[in-house]
C-alpha positions in Angstrom: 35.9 -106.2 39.2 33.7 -105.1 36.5 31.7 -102.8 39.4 35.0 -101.1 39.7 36.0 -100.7 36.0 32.8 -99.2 35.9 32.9 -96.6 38.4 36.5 -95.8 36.7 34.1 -94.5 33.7 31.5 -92.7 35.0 34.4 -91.0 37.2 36.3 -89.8 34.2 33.1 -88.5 32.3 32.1 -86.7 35.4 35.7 -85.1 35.3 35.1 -84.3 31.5 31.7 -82.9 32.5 33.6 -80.6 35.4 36.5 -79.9 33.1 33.9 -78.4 30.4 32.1 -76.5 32.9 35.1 -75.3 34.5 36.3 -73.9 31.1 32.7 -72.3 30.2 32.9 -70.0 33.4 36.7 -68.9 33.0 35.4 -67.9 30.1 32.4 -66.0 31.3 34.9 -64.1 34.4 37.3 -63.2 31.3 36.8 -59.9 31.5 39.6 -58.2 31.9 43.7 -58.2 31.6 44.0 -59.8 35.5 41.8 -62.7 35.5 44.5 -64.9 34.6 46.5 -63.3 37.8 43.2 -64.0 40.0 42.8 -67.4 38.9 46.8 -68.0 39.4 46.6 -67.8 42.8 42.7 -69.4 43.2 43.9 -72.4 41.5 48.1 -72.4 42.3 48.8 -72.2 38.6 52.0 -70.4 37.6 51.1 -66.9 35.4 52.2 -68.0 32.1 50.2 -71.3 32.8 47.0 -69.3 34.4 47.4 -67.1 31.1 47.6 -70.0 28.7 44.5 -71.8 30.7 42.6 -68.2 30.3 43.2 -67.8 26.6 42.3 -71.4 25.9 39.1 -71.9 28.1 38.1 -68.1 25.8 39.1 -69.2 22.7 37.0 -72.8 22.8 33.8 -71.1 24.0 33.9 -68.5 21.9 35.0 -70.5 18.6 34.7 -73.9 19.2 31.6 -74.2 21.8 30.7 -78.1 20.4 33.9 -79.5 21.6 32.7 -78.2 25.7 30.1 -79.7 24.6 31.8 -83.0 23.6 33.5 -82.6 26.8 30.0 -81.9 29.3 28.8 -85.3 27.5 31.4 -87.2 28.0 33.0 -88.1 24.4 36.1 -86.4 24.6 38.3 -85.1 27.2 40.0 -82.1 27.4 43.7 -83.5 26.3 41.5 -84.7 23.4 39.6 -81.2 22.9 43.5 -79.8 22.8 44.6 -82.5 19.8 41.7 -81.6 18.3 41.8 -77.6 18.1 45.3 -76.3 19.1 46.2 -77.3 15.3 44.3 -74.9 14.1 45.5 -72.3 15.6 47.3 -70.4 12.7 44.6 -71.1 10.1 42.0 -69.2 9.0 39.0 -69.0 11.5 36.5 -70.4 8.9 38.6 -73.5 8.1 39.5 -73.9 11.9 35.5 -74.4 12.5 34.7 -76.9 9.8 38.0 -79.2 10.4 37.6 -79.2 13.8 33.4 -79.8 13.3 34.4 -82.5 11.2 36.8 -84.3 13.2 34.7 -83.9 16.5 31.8 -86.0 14.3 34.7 -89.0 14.6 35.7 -88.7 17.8 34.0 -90.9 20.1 36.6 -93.9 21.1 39.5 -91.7 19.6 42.6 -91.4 21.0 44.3 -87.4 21.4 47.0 -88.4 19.5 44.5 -89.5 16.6 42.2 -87.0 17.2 45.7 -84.2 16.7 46.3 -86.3 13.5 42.9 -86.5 12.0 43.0 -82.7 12.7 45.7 -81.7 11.1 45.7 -83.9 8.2 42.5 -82.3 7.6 44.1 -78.5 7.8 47.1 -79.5 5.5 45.1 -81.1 3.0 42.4 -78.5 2.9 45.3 -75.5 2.7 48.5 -77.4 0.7 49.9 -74.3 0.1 49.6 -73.0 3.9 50.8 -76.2 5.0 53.8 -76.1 2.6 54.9 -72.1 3.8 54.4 -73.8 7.2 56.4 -76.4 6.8 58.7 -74.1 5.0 59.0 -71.8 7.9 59.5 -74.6 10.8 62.3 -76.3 8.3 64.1 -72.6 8.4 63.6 -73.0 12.5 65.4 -76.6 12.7 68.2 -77.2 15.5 70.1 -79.7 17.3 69.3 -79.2 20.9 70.9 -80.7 24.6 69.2 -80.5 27.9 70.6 -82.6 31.0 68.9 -85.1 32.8 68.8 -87.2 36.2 71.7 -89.7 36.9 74.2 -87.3 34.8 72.4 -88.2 31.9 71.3 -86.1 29.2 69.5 -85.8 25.8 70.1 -85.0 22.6 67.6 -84.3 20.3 66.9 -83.0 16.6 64.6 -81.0 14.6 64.0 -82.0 11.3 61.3 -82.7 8.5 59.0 -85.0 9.1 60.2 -87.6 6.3 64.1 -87.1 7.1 63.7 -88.1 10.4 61.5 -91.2 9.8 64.5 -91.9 7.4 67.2 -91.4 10.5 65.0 -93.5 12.8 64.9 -96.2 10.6 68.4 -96.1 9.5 69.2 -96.8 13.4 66.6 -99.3 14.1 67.4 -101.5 11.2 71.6 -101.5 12.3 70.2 -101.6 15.7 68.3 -105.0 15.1 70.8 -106.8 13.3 73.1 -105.7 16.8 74.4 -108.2 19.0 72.3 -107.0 22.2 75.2 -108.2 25.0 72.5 -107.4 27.3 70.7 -104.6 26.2 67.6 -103.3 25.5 66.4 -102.4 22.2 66.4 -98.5 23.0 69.9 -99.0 24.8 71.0 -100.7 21.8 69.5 -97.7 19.1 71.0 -94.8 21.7 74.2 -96.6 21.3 74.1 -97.1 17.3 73.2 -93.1 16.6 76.3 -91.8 18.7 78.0 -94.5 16.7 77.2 -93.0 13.8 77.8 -89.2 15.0 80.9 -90.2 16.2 81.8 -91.8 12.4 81.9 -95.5 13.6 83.0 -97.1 10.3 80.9 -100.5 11.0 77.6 -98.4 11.0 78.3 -96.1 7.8 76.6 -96.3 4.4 73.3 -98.4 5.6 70.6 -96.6 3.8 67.2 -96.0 5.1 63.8 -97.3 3.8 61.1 -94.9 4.0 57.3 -95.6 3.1 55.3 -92.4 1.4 51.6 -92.8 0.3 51.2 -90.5 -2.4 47.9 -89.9 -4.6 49.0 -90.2 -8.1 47.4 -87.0 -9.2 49.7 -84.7 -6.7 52.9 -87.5 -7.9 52.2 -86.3 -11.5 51.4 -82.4 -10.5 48.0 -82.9 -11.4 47.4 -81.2 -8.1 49.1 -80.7 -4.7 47.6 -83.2 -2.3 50.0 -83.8 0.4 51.9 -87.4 0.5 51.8 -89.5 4.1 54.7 -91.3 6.1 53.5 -94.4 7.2 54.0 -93.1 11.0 51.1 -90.7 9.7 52.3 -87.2 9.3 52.0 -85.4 6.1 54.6 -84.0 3.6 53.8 -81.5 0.8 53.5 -82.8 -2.4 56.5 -81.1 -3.6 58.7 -82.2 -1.4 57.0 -86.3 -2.0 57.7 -85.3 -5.5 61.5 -84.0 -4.7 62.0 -87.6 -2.9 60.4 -89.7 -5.3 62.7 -88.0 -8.0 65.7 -89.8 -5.7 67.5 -92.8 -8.3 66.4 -96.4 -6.8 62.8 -94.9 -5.8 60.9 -97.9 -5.4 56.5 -97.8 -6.0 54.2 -99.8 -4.9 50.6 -99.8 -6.2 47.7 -99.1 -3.0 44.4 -99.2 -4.5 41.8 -97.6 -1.7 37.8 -97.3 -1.8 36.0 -93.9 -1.8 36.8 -93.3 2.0 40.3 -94.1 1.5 40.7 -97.6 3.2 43.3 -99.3 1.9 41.8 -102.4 0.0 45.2 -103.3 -2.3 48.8 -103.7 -2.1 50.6 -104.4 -4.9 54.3 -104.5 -4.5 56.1 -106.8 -7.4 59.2 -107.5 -5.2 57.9 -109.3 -2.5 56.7 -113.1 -1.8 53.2 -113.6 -1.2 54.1 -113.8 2.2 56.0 -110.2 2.3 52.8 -109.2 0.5 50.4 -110.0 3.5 52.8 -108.4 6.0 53.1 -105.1 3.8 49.4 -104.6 2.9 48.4 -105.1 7.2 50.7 -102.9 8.5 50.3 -100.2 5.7 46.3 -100.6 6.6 46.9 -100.5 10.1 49.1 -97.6 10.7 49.4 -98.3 14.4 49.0 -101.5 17.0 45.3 -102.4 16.8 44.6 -102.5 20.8 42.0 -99.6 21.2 44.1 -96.1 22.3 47.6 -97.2 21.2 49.8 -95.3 18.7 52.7 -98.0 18.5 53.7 -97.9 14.3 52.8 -100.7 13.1 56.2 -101.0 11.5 57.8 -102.1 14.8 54.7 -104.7 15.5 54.3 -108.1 16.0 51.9 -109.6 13.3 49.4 -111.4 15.6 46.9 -114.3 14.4 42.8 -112.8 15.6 42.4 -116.6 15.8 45.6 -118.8 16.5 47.4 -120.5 13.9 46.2 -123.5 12.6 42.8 -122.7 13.1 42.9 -119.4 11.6 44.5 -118.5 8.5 47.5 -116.1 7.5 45.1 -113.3 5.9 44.0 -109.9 6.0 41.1 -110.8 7.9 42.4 -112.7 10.2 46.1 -110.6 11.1 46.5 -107.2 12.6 49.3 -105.6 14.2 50.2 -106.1 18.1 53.0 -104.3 19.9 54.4 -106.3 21.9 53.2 -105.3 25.4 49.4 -106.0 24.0 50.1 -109.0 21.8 51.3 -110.4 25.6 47.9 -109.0 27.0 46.1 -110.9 24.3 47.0 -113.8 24.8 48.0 -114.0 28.8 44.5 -112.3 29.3 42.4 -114.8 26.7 41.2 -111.3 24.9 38.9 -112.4 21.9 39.9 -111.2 18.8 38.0 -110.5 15.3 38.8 -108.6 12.3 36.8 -108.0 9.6 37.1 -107.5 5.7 37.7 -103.6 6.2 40.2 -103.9 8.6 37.6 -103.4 11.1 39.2 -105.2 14.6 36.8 -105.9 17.9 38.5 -106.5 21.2 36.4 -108.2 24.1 38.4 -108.2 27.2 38.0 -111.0 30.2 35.9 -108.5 31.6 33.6 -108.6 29.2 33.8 -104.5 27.8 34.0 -104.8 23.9 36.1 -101.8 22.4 36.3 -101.2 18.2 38.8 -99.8 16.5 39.5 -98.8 12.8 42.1 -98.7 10.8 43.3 -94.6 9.5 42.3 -94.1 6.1 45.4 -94.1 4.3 43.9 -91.1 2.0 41.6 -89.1 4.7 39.7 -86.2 2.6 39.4 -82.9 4.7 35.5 -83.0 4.8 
């Protein structure tokens, strides 16, 4: 077995070594207007996709060459090269070069979805103000949009700020979980709740939402315009954190982080000492701890490193699990350890040992 999981490897590096060549000479034959039309039929692509293929493969050489290298070496993939420079896009080329620089430095063992995140957090809190017209401009572009599906199915989905759909998500969830199932899954049973409540079911009115925003007390006071940060990750401007925070019933809670913004503290006065664990892990641990997921830790099991008795209910020994990996863990004898920083190491019955670390909760750009 462990033969095979390693020729799985060195097969996907040498596809991240082909992919990074592959881009290099596209962007050596972009010459002209109708190399993406040659390289449409060469390669079976559709023209808009050829096109997009062409501009990308130029715009990575000719900007961004360290991320093809990334790629030719192995660290990264090209899904991964995309999280980490498509975000950029709209910013100023000199900023574009030293966020994306800075995140490729992180990005061995990274995730694209954390790569996208580290990326943009970086942008936004470099640029406030271009990341507040931004937001601005995509709140102005909001919609409620339908598209059919198989099985005479369709969905309905809806554009909104970041922090007023975290609060509509959790609004269903919680109603959702205190729903007699009859049967049903989870999902079955939130789709369910939200066209209960667009269709004005009285039993599912007036249940209001709680939200979590990290905010540096400097941008909260106006000091300065540091953006504020869901706990699913994505970044608000500061004076729209301030707008919320300004809501009656507002609830803070103290975090106290190091230098490199790991969380260290949490200090909420309305919770048990129990509550108090279970709040400070899953605001250090953003997401499920298993290397390469992005489950919130929000909807996680809190799982023991080492099993209860033996180990203890603290933050060195608890991290979040979703539930599909807390089952791996545990039907696979994975060995767990945490350390004081949050720090989590994962050997698997294979033997391959895989680290991750928890997001700073304040990530500086540079």
């Amino acid at each position: 077995m462990d033969r095979k999981v390693a020729r799985i490897i060195e097969i996907e590096h040498q596809k991240r070594a082909l992919a990074a060549e592959q881009l290099r000479l596209t962007a050596e034959i972009a010459t002209d207007e109708y190399v993406a039309t040659d390289l449409a039929m060469a390669l079976q692509l559709s023209p808009s996709n050829a096109e997009d293929y062409v501009d990308w493969a130029t715009r990575v050489e000719t900007y961004f060459p360290d991320v093809i290298d990334a790629m030719a070496a192995g660290i990264i993939s090209e899904r991964s090269a995309h999280a980490i420079v498509d975000p950029t896009r709209f910013y100023p080329e000199e900023l574009a070069q030293r966020v994306v620089s800075a995140t490729l430095a992180t990005a061995a063992g990274r995730t694209p979805q954390q790569l996208r995140r580290s990326s943009l957090g970086r942008l936004q809190r470099a640029d406030p103000a271009l990341h507040f017209l931004k937001r601005e401009e995509a709140r102005r572009n909001r919609k409620v949009i339908i598209y059919d599906e198989e099985d005479s199915m369709a969905t309905l989905a809806c554009q909104q700020p970041a922090e007023i759909a975290q609060a509509m998500y959790t609004k269903i969830d919680r109603i959702a979980q205190q729903e007699t199932k009859n049967g049903r899954t989870i999902d079955e049973v939130r789709a369910d709740v939200m066209a209960g409540l667009i269709l004005e079911d009285p039993k599912t009115a007036g249940v209001k939402p709680l939200i979590q925003v990290t905010v540096p007390i400097t941008a909260l006071l106006g000091v300065d315009e540091r953006p504020g940060q869901l706990d699913a990750g994505q970044l608000i401007p500061a004076p729209v954190v301030r707008e919320l925070m300004s809501h009656p019933g507002t609830v803070f809670h103290r975090l106290l982080t190091d230098k490199a913004g790991q969380l260290l503290e949490y200090s909420p006065d309305i919770y048990r000492p129990k509550a108090d664990v279970d709040r400070f892990i899953r605001t250090r641990h953003r997401t499920c701890v298993m290397p390469c997921c992005s489950h919130p830790s929000r909807s996680c099991d809190i799982d023991h490193a080492t099993a209860w008795p033996e180990g203890k209910s603290t933050g060195t020994n608890l991290g979040p699990l979703d539930r599909k990996h807390h089952r791996y863990k545990h039907a696979t004898k994975a060995k767990v350890t945490i350390a004081d920083d949050g720090t989590t190491t994962l050997e698997t019955r294979w033997g391959l040992t895989y680290t991750t670390k928890p997001e700073p909760v304040e990530e500086p750009p540079f």
